[in-house]
C-alpha positions as CSV (number, residue, x, y, z in Angstrom):
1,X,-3.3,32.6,-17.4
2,X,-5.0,30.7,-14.6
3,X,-2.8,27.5,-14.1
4,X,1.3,27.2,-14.0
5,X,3.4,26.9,-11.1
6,X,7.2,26.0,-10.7
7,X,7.3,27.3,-6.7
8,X,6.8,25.8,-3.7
9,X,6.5,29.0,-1.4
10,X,4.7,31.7,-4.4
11,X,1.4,33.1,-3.4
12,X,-1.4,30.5,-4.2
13,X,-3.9,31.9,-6.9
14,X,-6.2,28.4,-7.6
15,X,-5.9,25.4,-5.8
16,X,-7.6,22.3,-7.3
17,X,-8.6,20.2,-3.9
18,X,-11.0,16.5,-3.9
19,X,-13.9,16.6,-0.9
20,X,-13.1,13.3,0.9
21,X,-16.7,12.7,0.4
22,X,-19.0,9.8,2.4
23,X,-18.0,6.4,0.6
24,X,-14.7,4.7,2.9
25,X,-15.4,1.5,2.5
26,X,-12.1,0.5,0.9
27,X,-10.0,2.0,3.6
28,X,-8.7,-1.2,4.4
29,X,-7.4,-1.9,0.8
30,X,-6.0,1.6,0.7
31,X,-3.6,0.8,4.2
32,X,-5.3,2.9,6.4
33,X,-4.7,1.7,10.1
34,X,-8.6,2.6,11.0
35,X,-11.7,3.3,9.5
36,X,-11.8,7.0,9.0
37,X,-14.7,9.2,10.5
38,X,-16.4,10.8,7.6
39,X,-17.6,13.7,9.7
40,X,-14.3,14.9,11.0
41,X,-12.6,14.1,7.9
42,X,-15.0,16.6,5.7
43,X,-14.8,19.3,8.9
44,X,-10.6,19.2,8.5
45,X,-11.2,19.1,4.6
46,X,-13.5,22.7,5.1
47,X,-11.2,23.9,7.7
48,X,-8.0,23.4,5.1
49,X,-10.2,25.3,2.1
50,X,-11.1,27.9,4.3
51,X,-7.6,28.7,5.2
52,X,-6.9,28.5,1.6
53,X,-9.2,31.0,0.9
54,X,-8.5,33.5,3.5
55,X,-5.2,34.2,1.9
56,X,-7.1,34.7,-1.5
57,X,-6.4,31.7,-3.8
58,X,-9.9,30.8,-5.5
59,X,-10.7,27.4,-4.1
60,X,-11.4,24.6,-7.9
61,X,-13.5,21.5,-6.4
62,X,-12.5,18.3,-8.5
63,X,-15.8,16.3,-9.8
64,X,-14.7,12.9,-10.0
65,X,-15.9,10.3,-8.2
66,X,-13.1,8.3,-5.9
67,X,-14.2,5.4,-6.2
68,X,-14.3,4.5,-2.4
69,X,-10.6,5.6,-2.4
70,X,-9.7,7.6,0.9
71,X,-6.5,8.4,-1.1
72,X,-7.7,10.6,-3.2
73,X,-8.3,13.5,-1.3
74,X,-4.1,13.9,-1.5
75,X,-4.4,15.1,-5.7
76,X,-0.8,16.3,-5.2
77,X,0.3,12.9,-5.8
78,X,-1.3,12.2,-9.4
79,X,-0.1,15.0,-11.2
80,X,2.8,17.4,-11.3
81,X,1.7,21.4,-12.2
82,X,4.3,23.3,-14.0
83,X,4.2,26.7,-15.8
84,X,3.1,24.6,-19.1
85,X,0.6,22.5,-17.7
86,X,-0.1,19.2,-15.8
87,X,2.0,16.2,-16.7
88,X,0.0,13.2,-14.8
89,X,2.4,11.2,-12.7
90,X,2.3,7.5,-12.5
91,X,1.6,6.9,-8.5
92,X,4.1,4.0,-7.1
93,X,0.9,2.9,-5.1
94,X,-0.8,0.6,-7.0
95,X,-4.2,0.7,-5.8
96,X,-3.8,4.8,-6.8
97,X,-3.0,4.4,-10.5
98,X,-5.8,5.5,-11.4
99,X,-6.3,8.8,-10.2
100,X,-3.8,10.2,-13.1
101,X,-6.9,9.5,-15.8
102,X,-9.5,10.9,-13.0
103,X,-7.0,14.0,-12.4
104,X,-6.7,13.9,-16.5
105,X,-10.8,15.0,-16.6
106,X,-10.7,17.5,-13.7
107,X,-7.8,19.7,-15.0
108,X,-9.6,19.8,-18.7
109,X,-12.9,20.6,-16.4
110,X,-10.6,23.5,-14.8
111,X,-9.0,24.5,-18.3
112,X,-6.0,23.3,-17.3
113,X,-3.4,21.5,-20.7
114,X,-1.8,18.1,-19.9
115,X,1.8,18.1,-21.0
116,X,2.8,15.1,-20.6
117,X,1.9,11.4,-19.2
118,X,4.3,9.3,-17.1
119,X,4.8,5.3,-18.7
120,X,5.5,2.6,-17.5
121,X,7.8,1.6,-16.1
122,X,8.4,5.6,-14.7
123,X,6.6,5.7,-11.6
124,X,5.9,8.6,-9.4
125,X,4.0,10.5,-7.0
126,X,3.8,14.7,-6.5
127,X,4.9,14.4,-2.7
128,X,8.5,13.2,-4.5
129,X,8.9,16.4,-6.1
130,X,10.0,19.8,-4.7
131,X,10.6,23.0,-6.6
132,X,13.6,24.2,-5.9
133,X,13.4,27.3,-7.7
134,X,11.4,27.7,-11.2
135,X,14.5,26.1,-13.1
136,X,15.4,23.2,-10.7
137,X,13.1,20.4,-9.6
138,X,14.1,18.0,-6.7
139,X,13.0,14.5,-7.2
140,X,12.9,12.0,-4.1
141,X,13.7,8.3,-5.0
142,X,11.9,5.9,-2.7
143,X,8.8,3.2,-2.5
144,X,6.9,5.5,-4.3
145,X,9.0,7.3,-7.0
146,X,11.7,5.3,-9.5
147,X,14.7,6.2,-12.0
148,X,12.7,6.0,-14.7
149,X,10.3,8.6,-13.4
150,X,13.1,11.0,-13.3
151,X,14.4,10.9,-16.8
152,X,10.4,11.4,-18.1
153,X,10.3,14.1,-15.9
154,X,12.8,16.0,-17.5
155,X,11.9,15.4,-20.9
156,X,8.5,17.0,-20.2
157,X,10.4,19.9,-18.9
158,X,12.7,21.2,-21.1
159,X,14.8,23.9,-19.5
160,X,14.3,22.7,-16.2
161,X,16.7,20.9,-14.3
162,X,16.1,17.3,-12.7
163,X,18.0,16.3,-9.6
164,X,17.2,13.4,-7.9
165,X,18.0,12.2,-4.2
166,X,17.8,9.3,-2.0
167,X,15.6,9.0,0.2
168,X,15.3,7.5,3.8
169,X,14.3,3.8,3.9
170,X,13.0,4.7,7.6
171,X,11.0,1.6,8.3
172,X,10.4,0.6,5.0
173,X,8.0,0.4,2.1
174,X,5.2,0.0,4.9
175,X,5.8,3.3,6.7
176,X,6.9,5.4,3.3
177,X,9.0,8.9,3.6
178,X,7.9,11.1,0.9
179,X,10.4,13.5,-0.2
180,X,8.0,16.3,1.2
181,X,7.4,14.2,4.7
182,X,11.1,15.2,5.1
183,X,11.1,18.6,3.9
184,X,8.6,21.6,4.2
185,X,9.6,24.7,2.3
186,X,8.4,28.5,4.1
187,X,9.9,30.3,1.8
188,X,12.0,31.0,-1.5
189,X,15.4,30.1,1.1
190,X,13.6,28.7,4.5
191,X,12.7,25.2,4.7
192,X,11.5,22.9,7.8
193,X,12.8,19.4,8.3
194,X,14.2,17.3,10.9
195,X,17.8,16.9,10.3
196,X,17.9,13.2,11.3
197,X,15.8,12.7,8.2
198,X,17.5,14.4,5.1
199,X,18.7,12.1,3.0
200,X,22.8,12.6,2.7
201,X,23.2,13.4,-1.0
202,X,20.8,16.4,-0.5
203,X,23.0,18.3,2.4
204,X,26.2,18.8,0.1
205,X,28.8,20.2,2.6
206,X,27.3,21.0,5.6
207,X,28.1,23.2,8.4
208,X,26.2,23.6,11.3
209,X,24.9,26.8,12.2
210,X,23.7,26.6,15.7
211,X,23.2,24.4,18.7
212,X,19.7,23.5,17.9
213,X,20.0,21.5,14.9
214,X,19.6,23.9,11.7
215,X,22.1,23.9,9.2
216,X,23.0,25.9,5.8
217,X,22.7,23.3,2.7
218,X,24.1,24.3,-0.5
219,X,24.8,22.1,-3.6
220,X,26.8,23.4,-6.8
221,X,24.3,20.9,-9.0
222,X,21.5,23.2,-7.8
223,X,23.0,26.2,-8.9
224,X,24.2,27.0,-5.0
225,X,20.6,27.7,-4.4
226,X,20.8,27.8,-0.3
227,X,17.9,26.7,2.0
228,X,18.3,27.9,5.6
229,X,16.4,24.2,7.2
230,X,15.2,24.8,10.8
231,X,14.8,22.1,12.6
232,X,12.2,21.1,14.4
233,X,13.3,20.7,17.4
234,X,11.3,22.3,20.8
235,X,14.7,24.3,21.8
236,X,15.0,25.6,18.0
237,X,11.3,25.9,16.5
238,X,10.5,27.2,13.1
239,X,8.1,30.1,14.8
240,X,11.3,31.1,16.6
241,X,13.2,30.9,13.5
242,X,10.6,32.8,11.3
243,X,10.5,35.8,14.0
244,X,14.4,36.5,13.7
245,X,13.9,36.6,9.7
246,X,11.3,38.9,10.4
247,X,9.2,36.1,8.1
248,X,5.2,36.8,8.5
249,X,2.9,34.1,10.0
250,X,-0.8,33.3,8.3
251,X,-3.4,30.9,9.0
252,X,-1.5,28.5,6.9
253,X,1.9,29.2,8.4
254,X,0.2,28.1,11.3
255,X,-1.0,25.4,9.9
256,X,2.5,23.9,8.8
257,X,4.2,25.1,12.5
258,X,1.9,23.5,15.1
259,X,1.6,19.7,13.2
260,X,3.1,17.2,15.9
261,X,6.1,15.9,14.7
262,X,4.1,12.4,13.7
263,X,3.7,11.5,9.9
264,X,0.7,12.4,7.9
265,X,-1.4,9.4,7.4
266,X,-0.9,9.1,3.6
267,X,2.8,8.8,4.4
268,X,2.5,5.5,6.7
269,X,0.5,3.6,3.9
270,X,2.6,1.3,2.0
C-alpha cells in the first residue's frame, strides 16, 4: 500500500509536498510580516525535498494551483493521513479553508482514499495533531484547532484514541502556538520542546531528570507511553542528548537540531 501513517518518527516512504511557486501577491492577506523572496523560498523548498529524498522517501509534487496563497506550501495543515486514508481537516485560518478541497484532488491524483471530512463547526489544522503512538492521537486546542474538531476526529478513527490538550495562549491569536511549535518528536520515546512551553495538562506528574531542563512525561490516559523531552536549551542540547542514546543523526535530524529557537513563520500568522 503506498499511503497510511499513524507515526510521527517511522521511516518516510512518500511525502506529498506543494512548490511555493512564483505568485505571492496575497502575502499580505495571508499575515505574513514581509513580502517573501520567491527565489530563496523555491531554493529552501529544493533543499527540504532533497533531504527528503536522500533518506529514500519518493518525493509526490501536489498540482493544484494556490491561488496566490503563501500558505499552502504547509499541506500538513489541511489534511490529517492515517493508516486508512486522508480525512481533510477544516483549517481554523480562515483565508486557508480552502486547501482541504485543493488537498481533496491531489491525494485522489496520488491514489490516496479520503476518509472523512471535518464540518463545521469542527475546525482544525494538522500542526494540532501529534501521533503518539499508532493507537493514540494528541490533539492541541488553540486559535487554530476547537472541541468540536476533536470529537470528529475520533469518529473517523475508530480504534484510536483522541486526547486533547491545552495549548499556550503565548501572545495570542496573532502570534499562534501550534501543538507541533511546542513539541518535535525524534523518535518513538524522544521528543524536543522547550519546557517553558508545554502546556500543563500534557506533563502529568513530572519529575525532573537533570539540571538542564529535560524531564520524563508520562500520562495513564496515554497508556503510560513516556517521551524523554530534551530541552532546548544551549547547556542541554538535543545533539547532546541524541549522542548518549546512541540515536543516529541524518540530514534531516540536522535539519530539526540547528533551527534557532524562533518560530516558523506559519506559526506567527494569526
Amino acid at each position: 500500500m503506498s499511503y497510511g501513517s499513524q507515526s510521527m518518527t517511522a521511516p518516510l516512504r512518500r511525502v506529498l509536498v506543494r512548490p511555493p511557486g512564483e505568485d505571492f501577491s496575497r502575502w499580505r492577506e495571508f499575515g505574513w510580516r514581509a513580502e517573501p523572496d520567491a527565489k530563496r523560498i523555491a531554493a529552501e523548498h529544493d533543499a527540504f525535498c532533497e533531504a527528503l529524498a536522500s533518506e529514500g522517501a519518493e518525493i509526490v509534487v501536489a498540482e493544484s494551483v494556490a491561488d496566490g496563497n503563501p500558505d499552502a506550501i504547509y499541506v500538513y495543515d489541511p489534511a490529517l493521513v492515517a493508516d486508512t486514508g486522508a480525512i481533510l481537516l477544516r483549517p481554523g485560518k480562515k483565508e486557508r479553508r480552502g486547501e482541504a478541497k485543493t488537498m481533496a484532488a491531489d491525494f485522489a491524483a496520488a491514489g490516496v482514499p479520503i476518509t472523512a471530512a471535518l464540518t463545521e463547526p469542527a475546525y482544525a489544522e494538522g500542526g494540532d495533531t501529534m501521533w503518539l503512538d499508532e493507537t493514540t492521537l494528541l490533539v492541541g486546542l488553540g486559535y487554530r484547532t476547537n472541541e468540536a474538531a476533536v470529537g470528529q476526529l475520533a469518529a473517523a478513527l475508530p480504534g484510536v484514541e483522541v486526547i486533547a490538550f491545552d495549548l499556550p495562549h503565548y501572545q495570542g491569536p496573532g502570534e499562534v502556538l501550534h501543538l507541533l511549535s511546542v513539541i518535535s518528536p525524534l523518535d518513538h520515546d524522544l521528543a524536543r520542546s522547550p519546557s517553558t512551553a508545554i502546556p500543563r495538562p500534557a506533563r502529568g506528574s513530572r519529575r525532573q531528570a537533570s539540571t538542564c531542563g529535560s524531564f520524563r512525561a508520562r500520562s495513564s490516559r496515554a497508556r503510560a507511553t513516556a517521551a524523554r523531552l530534551a530541552s532546548p536549551d544551549r547547556s542541554c542540547g538535543t545533539e547532546r542528548e541524541l549522542d548518549r542514546l546512541g540515536r543516529r543523526r541524518g540530514p534531516l535530524d540536522a535539519l530539526a537540531l540547528h533551527l534557532p529557537a524562533g518560530l516558523e513563520h506559519d506559526d506567527w500568522t494569526p
